[in-house]
C-alpha angles and dihedrals in degrees: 000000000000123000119206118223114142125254129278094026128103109262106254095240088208081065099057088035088059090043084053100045087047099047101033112025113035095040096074093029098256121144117206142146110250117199115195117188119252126248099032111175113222126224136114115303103006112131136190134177130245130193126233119202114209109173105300091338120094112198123181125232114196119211126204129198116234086186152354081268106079098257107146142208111204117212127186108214115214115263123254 
């Protein structure tokens, strides 16, 4: 999954939160509310966490940056 947003700026968190909506949500039918932090750097390797609401259950979602484009691994992280 990549996600294309330009060097040097913040990446828009609505945008992640749509990527991950589109390749982890819809595709199995499944409806839910995602939050990304604000002010995430970009460059290679770095990684944050969002949260993604499903009902009463909160599951996490970590993101991991392929370059300092904007391009994106998702990554579900096991629930606690």
């Amino acid at each position: 999954m990549a996600v294309g947003c330009g060097g040097g700026e913040p990446l828009p968190p609505e945008r992640v939160e749509q990527q991950i909506e589109r390749k982890l949500l819809e595709p199995v039918g499944i409806g839910g509310t995602v939050k990304c932090p604000d002010g995430i750097e970009q460059g290679e390797g770095n990684d944050f966490t969002c949260e993604v609401t499903l009902g009463e259950r909160v599951e996490k979602v970590r993101v991991i940056q392929r370059d300092d484009e904007g391009r994106l691994n998702f990554r579900p992280l096991p629930s606690n």
